[in-house]
Backbone as JSON Lines, residues from 0, in Angstrom:
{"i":0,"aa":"X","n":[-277.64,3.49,-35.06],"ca":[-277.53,2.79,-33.8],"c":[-278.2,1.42,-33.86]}
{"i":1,"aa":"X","n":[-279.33,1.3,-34.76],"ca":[-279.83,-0.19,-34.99],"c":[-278.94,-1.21,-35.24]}
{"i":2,"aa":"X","n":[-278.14,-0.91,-36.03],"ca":[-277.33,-2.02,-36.54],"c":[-276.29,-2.41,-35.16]}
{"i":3,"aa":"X","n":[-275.97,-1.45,-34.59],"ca":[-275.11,-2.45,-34.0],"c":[-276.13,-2.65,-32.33]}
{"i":4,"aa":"X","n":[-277.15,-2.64,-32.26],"ca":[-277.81,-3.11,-30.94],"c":[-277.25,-4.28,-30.35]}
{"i":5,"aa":"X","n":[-276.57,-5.39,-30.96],"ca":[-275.47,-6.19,-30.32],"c":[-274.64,-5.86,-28.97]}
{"i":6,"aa":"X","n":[-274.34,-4.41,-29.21],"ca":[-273.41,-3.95,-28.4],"c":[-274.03,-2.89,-27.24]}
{"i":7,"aa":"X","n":[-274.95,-3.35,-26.87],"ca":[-276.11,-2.67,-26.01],"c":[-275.76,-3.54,-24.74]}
{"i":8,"aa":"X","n":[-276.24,-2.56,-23.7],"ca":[-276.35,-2.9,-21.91],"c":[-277.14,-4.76,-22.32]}
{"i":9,"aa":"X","n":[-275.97,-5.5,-21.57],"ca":[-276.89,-6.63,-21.36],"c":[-276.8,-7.69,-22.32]}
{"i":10,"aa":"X","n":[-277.7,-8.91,-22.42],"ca":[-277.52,-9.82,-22.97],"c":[-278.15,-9.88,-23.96]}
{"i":11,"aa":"X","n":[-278.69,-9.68,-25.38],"ca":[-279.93,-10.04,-25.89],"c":[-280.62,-10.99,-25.99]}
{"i":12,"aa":"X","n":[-281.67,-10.86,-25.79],"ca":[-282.77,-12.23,-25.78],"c":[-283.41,-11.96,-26.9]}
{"i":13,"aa":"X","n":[-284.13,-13.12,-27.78],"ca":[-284.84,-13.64,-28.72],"c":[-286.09,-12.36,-28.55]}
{"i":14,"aa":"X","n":[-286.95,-12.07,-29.37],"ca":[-288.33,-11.2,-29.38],"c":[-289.03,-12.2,-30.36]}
{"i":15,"aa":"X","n":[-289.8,-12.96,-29.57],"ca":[-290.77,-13.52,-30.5],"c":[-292.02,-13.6,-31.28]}
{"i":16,"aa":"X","n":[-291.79,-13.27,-32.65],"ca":[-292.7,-12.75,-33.3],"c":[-294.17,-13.9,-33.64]}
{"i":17,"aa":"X","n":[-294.32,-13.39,-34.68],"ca":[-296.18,-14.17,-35.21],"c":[-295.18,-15.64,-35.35]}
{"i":18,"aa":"X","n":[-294.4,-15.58,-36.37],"ca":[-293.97,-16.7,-37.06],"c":[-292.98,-17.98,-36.05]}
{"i":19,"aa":"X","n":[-292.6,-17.07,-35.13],"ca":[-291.55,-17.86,-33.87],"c":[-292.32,-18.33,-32.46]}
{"i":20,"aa":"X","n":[-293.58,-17.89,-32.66],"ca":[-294.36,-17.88,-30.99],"c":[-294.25,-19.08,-30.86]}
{"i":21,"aa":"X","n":[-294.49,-19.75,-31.5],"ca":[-294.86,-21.56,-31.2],"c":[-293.09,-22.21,-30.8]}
{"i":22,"aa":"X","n":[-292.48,-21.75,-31.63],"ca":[-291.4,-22.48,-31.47],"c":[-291.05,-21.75,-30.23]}
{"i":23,"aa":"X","n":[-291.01,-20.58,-29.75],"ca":[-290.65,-20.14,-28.66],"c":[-291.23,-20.47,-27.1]}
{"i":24,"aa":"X","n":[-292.37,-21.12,-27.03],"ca":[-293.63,-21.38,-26.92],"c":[-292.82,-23.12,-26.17]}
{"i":25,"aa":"X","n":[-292.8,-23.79,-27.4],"ca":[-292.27,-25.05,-27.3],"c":[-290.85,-24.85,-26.42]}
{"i":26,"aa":"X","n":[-290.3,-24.05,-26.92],"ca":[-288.79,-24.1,-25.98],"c":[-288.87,-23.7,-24.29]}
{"i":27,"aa":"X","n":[-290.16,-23.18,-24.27],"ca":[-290.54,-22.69,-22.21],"c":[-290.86,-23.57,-21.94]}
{"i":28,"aa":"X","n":[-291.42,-24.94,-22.85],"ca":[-292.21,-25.96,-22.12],"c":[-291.05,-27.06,-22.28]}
{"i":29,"aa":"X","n":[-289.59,-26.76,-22.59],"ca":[-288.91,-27.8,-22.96],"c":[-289.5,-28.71,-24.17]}
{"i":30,"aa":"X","n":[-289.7,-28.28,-25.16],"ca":[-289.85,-28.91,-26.18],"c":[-289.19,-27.93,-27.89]}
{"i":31,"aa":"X","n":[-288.59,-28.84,-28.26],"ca":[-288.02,-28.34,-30.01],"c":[-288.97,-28.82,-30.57]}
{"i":32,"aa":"X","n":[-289.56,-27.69,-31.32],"ca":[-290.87,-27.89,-32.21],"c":[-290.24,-27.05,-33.19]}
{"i":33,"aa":"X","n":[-290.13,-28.19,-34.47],"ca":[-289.76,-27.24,-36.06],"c":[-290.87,-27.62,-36.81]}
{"i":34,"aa":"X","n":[-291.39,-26.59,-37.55],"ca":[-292.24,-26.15,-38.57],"c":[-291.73,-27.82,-39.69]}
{"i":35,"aa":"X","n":[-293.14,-28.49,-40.31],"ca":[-293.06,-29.01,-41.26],"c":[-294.02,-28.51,-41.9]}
{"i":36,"aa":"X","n":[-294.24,-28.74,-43.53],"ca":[-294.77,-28.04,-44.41],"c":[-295.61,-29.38,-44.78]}
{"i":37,"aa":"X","n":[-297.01,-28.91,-44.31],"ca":[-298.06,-29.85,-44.83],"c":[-297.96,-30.5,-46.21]}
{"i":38,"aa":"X","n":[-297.65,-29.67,-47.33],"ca":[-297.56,-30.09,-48.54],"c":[-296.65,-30.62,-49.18]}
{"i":39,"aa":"X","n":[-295.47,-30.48,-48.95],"ca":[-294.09,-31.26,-49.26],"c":[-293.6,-31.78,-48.31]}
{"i":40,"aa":"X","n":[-293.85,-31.69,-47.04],"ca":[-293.46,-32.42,-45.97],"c":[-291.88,-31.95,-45.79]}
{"i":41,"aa":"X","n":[-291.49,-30.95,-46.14],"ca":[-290.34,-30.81,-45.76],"c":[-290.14,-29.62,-44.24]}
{"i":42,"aa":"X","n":[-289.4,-30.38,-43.44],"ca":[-288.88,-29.37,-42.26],"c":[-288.26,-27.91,-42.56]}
{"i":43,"aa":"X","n":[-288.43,-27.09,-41.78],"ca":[-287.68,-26.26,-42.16],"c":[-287.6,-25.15,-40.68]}
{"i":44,"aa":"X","n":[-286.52,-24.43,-40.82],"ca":[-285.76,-23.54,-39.42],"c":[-284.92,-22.43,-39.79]}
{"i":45,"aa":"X","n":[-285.18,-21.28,-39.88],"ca":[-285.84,-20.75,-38.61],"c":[-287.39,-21.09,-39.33]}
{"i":46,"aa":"X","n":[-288.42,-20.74,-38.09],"ca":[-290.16,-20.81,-38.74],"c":[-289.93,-19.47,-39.38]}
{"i":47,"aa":"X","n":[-290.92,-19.61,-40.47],"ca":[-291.56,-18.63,-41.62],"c":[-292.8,-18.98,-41.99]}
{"i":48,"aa":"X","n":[-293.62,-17.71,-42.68],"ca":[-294.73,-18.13,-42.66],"c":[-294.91,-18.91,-44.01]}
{"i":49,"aa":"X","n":[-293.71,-19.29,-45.11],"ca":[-294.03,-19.82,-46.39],"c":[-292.84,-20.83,-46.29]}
{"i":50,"aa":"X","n":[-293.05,-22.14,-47.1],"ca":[-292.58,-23.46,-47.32],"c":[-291.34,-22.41,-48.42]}
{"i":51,"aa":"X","n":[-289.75,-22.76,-48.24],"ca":[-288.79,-22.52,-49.25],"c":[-288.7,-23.5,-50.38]}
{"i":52,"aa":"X","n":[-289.52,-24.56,-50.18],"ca":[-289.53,-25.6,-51.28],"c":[-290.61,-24.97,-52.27]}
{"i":53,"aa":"X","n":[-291.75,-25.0,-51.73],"ca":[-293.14,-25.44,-52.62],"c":[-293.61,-23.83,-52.36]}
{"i":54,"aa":"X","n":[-293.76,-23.05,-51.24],"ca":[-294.31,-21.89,-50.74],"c":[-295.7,-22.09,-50.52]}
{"i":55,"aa":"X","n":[-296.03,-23.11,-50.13],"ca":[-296.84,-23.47,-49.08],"c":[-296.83,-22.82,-47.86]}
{"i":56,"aa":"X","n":[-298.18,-22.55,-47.84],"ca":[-298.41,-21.33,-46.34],"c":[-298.89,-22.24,-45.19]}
{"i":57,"aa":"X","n":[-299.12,-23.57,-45.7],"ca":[-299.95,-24.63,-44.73],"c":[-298.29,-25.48,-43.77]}
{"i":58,"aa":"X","n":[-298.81,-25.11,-42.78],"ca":[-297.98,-26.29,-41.77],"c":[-297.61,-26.68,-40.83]}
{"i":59,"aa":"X","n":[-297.42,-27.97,-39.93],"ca":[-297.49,-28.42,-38.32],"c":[-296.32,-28.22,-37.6]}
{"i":60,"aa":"X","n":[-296.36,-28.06,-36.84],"ca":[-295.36,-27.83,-35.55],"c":[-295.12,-29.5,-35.43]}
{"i":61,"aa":"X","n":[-293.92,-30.09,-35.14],"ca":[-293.36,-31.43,-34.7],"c":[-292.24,-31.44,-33.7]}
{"i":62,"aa":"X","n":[-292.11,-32.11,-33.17],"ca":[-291.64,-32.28,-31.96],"c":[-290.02,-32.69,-32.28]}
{"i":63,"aa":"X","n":[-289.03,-32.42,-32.28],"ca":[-287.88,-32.6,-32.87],"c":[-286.87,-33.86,-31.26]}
{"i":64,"aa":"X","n":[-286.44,-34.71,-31.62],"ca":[-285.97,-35.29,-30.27],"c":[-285.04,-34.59,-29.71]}
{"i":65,"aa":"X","n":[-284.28,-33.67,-30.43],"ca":[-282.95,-32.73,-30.55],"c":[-281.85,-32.98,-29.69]}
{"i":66,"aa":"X","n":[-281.36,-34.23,-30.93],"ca":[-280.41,-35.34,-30.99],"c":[-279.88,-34.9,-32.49]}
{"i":67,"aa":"X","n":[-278.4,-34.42,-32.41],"ca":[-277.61,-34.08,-33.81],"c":[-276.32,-34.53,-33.57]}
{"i":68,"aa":"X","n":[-275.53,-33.34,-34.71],"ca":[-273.98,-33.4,-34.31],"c":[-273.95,-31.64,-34.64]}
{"i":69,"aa":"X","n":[-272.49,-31.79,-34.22],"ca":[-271.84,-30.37,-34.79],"c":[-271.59,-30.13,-36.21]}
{"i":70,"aa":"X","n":[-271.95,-29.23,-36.49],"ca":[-271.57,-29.17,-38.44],"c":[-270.37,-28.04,-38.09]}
{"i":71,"aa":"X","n":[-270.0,-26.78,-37.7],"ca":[-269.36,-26.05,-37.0],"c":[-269.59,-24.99,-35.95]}
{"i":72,"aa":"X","n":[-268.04,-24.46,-35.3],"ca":[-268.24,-23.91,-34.22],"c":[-267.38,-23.1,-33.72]}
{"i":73,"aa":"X","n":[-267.47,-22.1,-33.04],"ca":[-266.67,-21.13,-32.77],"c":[-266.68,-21.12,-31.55]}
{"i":74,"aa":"X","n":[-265.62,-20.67,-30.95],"ca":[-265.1,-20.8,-29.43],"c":[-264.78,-19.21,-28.83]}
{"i":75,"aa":"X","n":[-265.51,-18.75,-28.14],"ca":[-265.23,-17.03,-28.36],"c":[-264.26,-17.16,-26.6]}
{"i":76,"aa":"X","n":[-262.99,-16.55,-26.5],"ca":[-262.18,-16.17,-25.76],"c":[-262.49,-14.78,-25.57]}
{"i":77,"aa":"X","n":[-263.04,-13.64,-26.08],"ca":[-262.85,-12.26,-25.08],"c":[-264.75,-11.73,-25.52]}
{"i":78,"aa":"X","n":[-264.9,-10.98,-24.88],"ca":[-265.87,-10.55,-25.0],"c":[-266.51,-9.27,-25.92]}
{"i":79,"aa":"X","n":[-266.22,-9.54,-27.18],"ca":[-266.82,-9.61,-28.61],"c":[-267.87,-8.33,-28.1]}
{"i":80,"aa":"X","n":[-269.01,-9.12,-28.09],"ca":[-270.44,-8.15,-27.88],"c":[-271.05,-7.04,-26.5]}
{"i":81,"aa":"X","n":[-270.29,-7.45,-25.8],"ca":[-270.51,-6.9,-24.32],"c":[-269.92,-7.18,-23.46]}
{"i":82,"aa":"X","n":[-269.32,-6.45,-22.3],"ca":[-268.46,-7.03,-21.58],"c":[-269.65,-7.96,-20.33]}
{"i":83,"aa":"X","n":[-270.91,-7.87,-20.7],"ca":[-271.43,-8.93,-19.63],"c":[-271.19,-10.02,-20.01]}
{"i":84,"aa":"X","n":[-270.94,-10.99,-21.34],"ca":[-270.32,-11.61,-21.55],"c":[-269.01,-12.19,-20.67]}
{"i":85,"aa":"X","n":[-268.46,-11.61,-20.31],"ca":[-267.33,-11.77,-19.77],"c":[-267.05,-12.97,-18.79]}
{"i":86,"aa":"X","n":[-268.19,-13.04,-18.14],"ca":[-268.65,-14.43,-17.05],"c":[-268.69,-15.76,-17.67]}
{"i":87,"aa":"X","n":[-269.11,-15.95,-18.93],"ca":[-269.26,-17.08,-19.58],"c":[-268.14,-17.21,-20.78]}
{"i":88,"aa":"X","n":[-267.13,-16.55,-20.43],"ca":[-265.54,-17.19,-21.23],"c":[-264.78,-17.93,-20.47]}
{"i":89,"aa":"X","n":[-264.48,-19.31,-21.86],"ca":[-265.02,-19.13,-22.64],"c":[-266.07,-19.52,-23.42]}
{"i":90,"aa":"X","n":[-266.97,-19.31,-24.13],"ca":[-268.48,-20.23,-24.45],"c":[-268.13,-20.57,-25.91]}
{"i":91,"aa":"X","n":[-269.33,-21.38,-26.56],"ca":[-269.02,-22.03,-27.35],"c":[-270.67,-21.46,-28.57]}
{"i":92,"aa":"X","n":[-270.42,-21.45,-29.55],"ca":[-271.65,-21.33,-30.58],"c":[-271.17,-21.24,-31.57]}
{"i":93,"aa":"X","n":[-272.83,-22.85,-31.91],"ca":[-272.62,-23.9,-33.03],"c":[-273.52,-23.85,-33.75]}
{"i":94,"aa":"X","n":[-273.44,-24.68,-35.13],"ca":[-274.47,-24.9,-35.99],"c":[-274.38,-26.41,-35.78]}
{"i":95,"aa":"X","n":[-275.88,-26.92,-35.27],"ca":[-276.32,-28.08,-35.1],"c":[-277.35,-28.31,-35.99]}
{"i":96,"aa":"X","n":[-276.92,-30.0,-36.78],"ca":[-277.66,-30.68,-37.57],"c":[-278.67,-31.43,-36.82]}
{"i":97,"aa":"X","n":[-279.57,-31.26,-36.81],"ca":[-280.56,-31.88,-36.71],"c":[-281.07,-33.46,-36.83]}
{"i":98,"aa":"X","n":[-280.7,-34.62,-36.26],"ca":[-281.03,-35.71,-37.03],"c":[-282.14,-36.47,-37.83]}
{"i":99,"aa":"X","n":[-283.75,-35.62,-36.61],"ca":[-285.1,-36.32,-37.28],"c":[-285.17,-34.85,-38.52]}
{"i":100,"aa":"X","n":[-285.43,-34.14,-37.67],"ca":[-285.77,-33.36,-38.56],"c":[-284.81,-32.54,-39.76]}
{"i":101,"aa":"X","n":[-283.55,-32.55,-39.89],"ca":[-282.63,-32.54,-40.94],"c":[-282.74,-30.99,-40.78]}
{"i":102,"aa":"X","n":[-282.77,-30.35,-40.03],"ca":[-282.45,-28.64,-39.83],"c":[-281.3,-28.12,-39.46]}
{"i":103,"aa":"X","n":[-280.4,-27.15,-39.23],"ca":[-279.5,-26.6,-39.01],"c":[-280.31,-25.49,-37.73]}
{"i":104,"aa":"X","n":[-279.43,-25.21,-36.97],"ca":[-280.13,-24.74,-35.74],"c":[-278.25,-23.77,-35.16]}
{"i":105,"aa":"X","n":[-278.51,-22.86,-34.87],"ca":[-277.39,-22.19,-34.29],"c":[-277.83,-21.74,-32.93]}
{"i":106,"aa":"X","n":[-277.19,-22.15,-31.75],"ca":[-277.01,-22.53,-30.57],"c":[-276.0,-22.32,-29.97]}
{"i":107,"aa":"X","n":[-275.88,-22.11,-28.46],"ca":[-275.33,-22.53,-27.81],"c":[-274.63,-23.42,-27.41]}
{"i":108,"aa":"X","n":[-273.1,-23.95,-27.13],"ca":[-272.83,-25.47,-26.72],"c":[-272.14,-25.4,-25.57]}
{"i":109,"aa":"X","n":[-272.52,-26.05,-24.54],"ca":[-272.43,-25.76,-23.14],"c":[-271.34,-27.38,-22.77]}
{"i":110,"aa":"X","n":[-270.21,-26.72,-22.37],"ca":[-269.04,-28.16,-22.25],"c":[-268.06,-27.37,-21.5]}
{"i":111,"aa":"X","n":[-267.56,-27.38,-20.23],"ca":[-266.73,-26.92,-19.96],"c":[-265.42,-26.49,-20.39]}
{"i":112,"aa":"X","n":[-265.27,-27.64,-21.29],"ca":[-263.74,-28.39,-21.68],"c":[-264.06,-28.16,-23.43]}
{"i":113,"aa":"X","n":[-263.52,-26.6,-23.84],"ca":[-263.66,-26.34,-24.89],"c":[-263.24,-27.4,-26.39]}
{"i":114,"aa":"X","n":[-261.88,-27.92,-25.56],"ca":[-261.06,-28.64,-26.42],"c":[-261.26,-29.89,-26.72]}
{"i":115,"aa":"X","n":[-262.59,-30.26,-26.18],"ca":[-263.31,-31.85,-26.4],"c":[-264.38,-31.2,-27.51]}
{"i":116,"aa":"X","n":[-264.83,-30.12,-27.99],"ca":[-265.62,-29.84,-29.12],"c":[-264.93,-30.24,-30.43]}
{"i":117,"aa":"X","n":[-265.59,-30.69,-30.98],"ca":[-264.93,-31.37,-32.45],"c":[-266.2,-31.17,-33.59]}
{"i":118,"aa":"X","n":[-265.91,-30.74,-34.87],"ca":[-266.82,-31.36,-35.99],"c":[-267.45,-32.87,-35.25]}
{"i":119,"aa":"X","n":[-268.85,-32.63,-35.74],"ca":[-269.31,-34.13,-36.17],"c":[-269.74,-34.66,-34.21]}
{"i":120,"aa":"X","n":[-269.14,-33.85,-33.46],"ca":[-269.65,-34.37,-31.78],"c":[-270.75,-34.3,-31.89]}
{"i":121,"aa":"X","n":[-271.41,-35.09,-31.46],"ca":[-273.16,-35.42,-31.5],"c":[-273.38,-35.4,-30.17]}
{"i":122,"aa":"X","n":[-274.59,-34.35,-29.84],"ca":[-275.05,-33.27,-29.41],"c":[-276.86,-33.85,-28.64]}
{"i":123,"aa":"X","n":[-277.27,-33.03,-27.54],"ca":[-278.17,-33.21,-27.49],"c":[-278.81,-31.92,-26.93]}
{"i":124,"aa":"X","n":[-280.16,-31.58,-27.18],"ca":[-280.79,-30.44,-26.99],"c":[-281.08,-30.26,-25.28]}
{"i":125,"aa":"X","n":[-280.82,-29.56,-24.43],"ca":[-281.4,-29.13,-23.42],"c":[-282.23,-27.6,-23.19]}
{"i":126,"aa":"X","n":[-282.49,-26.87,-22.32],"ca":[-282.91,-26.09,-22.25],"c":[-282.72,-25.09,-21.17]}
{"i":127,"aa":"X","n":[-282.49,-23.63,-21.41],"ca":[-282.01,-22.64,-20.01],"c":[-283.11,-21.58,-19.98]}
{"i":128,"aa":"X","n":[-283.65,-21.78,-18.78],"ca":[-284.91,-20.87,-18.75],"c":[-283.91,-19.53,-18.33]}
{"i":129,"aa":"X","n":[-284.26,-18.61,-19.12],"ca":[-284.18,-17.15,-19.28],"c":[-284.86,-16.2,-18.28]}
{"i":130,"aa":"X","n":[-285.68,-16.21,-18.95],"ca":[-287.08,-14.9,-18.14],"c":[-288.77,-16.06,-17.83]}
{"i":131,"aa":"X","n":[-289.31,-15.57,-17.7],"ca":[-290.75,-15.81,-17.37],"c":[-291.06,-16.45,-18.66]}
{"i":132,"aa":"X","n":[-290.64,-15.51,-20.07],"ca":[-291.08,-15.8,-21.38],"c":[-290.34,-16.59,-22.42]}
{"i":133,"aa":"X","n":[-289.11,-16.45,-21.47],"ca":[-287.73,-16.71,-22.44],"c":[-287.2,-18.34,-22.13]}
{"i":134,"aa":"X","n":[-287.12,-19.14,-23.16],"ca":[-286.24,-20.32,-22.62],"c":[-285.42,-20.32,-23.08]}
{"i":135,"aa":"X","n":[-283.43,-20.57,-23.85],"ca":[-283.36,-21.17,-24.48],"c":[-282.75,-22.34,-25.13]}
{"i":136,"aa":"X","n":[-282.71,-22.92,-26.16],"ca":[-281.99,-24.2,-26.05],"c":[-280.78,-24.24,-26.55]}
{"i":137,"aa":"X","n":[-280.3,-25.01,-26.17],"ca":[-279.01,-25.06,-25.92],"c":[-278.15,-26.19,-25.78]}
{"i":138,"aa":"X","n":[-277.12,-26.64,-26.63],"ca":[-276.86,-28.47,-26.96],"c":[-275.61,-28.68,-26.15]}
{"i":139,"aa":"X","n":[-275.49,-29.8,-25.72],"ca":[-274.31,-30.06,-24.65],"c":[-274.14,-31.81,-25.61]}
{"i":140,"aa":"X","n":[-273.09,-32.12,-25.37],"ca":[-272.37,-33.8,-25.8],"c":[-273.3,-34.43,-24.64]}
{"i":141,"aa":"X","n":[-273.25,-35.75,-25.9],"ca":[-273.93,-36.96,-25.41],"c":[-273.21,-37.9,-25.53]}
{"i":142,"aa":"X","n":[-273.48,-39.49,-24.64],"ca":[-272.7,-40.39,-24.9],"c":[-273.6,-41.81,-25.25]}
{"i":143,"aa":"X","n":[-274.69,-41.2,-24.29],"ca":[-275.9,-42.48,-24.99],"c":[-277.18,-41.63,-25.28]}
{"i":144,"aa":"X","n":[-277.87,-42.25,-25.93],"ca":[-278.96,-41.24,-27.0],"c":[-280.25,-40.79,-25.82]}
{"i":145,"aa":"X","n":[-280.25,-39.33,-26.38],"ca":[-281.52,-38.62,-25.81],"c":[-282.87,-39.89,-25.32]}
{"i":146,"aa":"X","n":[-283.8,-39.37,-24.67],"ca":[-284.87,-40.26,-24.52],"c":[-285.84,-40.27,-25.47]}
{"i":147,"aa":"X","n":[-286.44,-41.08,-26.52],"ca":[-287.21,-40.94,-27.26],"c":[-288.84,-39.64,-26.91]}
{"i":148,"aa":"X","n":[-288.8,-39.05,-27.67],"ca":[-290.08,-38.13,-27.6],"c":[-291.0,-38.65,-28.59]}
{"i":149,"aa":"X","n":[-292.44,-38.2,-28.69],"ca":[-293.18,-38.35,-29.49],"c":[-292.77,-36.91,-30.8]}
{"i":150,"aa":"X","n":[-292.71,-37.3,-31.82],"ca":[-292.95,-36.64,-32.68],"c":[-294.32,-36.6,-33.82]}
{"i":151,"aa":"X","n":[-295.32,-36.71,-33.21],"ca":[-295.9,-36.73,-34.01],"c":[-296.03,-34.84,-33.8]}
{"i":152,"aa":"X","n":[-297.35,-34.84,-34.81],"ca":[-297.5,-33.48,-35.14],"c":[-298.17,-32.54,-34.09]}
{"i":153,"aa":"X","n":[-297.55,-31.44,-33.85],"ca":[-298.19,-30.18,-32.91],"c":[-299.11,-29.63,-33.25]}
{"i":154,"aa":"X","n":[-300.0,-29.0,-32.74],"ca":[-300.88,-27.6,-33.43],"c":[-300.72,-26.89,-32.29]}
{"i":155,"aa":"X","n":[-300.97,-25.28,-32.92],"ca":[-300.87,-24.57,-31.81],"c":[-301.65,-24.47,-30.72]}
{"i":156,"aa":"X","n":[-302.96,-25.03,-30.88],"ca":[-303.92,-25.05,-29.72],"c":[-303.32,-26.11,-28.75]}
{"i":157,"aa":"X","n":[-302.41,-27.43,-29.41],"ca":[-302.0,-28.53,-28.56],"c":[-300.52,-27.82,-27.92]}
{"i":158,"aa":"X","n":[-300.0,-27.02,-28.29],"ca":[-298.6,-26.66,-28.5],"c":[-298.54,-25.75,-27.06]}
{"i":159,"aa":"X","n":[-300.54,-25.16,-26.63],"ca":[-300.25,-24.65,-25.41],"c":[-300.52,-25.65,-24.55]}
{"i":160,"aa":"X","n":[-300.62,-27.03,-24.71],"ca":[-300.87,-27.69,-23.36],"c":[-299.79,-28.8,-23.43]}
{"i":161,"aa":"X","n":[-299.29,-27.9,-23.82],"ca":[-297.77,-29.3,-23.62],"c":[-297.39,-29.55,-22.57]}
{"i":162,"aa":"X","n":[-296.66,-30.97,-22.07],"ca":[-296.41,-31.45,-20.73],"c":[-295.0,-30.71,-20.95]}
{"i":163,"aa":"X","n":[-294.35,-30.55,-19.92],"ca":[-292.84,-29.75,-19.65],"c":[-291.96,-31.31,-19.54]}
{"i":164,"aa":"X","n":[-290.99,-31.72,-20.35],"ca":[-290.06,-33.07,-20.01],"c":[-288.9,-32.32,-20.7]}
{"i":165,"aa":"X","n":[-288.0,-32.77,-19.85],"ca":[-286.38,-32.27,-19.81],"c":[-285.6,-33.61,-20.09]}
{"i":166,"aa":"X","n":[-284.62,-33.2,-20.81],"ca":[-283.6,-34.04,-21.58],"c":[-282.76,-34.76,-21.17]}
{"i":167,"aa":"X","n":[-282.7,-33.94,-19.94],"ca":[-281.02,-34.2,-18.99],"c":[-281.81,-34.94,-17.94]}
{"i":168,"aa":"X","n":[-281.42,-36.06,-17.89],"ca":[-281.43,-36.98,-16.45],"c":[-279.79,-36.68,-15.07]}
{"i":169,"aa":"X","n":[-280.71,-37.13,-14.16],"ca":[-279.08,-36.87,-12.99],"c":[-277.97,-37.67,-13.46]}
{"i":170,"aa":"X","n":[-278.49,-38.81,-13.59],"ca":[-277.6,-39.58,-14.21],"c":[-276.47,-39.21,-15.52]}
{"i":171,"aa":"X","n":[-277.34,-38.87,-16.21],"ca":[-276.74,-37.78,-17.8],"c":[-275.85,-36.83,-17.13]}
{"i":172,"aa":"X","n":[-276.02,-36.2,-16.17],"ca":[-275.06,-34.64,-15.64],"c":[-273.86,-35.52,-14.96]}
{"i":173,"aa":"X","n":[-274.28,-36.5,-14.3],"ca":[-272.96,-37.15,-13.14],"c":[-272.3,-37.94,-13.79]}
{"i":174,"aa":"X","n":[-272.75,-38.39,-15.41],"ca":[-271.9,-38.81,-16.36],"c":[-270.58,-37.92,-17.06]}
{"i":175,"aa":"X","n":[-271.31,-36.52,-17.48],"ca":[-270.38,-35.47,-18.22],"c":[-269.77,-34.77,-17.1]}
{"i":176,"aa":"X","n":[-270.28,-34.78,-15.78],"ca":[-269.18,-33.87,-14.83],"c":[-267.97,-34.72,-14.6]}
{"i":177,"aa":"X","n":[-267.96,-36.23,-14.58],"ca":[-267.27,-37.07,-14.06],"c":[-265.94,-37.19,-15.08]}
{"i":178,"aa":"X","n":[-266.83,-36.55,-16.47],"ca":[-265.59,-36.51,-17.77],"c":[-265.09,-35.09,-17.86]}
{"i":179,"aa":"X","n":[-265.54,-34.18,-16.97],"ca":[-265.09,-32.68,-17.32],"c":[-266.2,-32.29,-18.37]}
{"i":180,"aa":"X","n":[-266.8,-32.83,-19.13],"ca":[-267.74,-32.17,-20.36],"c":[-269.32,-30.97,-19.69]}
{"i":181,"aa":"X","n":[-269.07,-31.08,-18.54],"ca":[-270.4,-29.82,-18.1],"c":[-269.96,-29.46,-17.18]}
C-alpha cells in the first residue's frame, strides 16, 4: 500500500524533513532558498545533507530570485492521482530552470490558458499557502522581470526571521488576467 499512497483520500502535501526544513521554512515566508555548498560553491536541489560535487557536508541557504524558464511540461486533462484533483483540470507540472541559481525545480505552473505554455516560457516563482505549515511554490509566466531580492547567504538562525515579500504585484495579476495567462 506504500507505494501507491499517491492514490490516497486527498491531496498530498510535502513532509518536511531535517534536510528540507529550511527550504520549507523559506517557502511559508515567501522566499526560494536553495542549498549552496560552502566548498565548491555549487547550488544544488532538492536539499541534502552532502555536496553531489565535492560531498561536502558544509553549506548556506541563498535566496534564489525564482526567475527561470520551462525546460519541460506536462499538461494533465483527467484526474490521474485522485479524483480531488478534478477541480484543478486542467493543471500544468513543470521542470523549471533556475536562472541565479542554475537548479531544476519541479512545480506547479499556474496559467489558465494551457496552450500559451511552451518550452523555454520564462517563468516566475510565486507562492500558495497550503496549511499553517505548508506553502507551496509555484511558477506562473512573466513578461517583465521578477523584483530583484537579496541573495546573499541565509543561515538557519536568519532563515527564521525572514521578512515575508511576495512576487506578484496587482499590477503583475491585471497584466496576465488582461492576456488570459492567470
Amino acid at each position: 500500500m506504500e507505494m501507491w499512497k499517491c492514490h490516497m483520500q486527498g491531496k498530498q502535501l510535502p513532509v518536511p524533513d531535517e534536510d528540507s526544513l529550511v527550504f520549507w521554512e523559506g517557502c511559508r515566508r515567501q522566499r526560494l532558498l536553495i542549498q549552496r555548498c560552502d566548498a565548491c560553491a555549487l547550488f544544488r536541489f532538492p536539499p541534502s545533507p552532502l555536496c553531489p560535487h565535492c560531498l561536502s557536508s558544509s553549506s548556506t541557504w541563498q535566496n534564489d530570485p525564482g526567475k527561470g524558464e520551462i525546460l519541460t511540461f506536462c499538461v494533465y486533462h483527467s484526474a490521474i492521482a485522485s479524483p480531488v484533483w478534478e477541480a484543478e483540470l486542467p493543471y500544468i507540472v513543470g521542470v523549471i530552470f533556475l536562472e541565479y541559481s542554475r537548479v531544476k525545480i519541479l512545480s506547479n505552473l499556474v496559467c489558465s490558458n494551457a496552450a500559451l505554455v511552451r518550452i523555454g516560457l520564462p517563468v516566475t516563482v510565486v507562492f500558495e499557502h497550503i496549511t499553517e505549515s505548508i506553502t507551496l511554490p509555484k511558477f506562473i509566466p512573466y513578461l517583465n522581470p521578477a523584483p530583484e531580492l537579496d541573495t546573499s547567504p541565509v543561515t538557519l538562525s536568519t532563515a527564521q526571521g525572514l521578512n515575508s515579500q511576495m512576487f506578484r504585484s496587482a499590477q503583475h495579476d491585471s497584466i496576465f488576467m488582461s492576456r488570459g495567462l492567470i
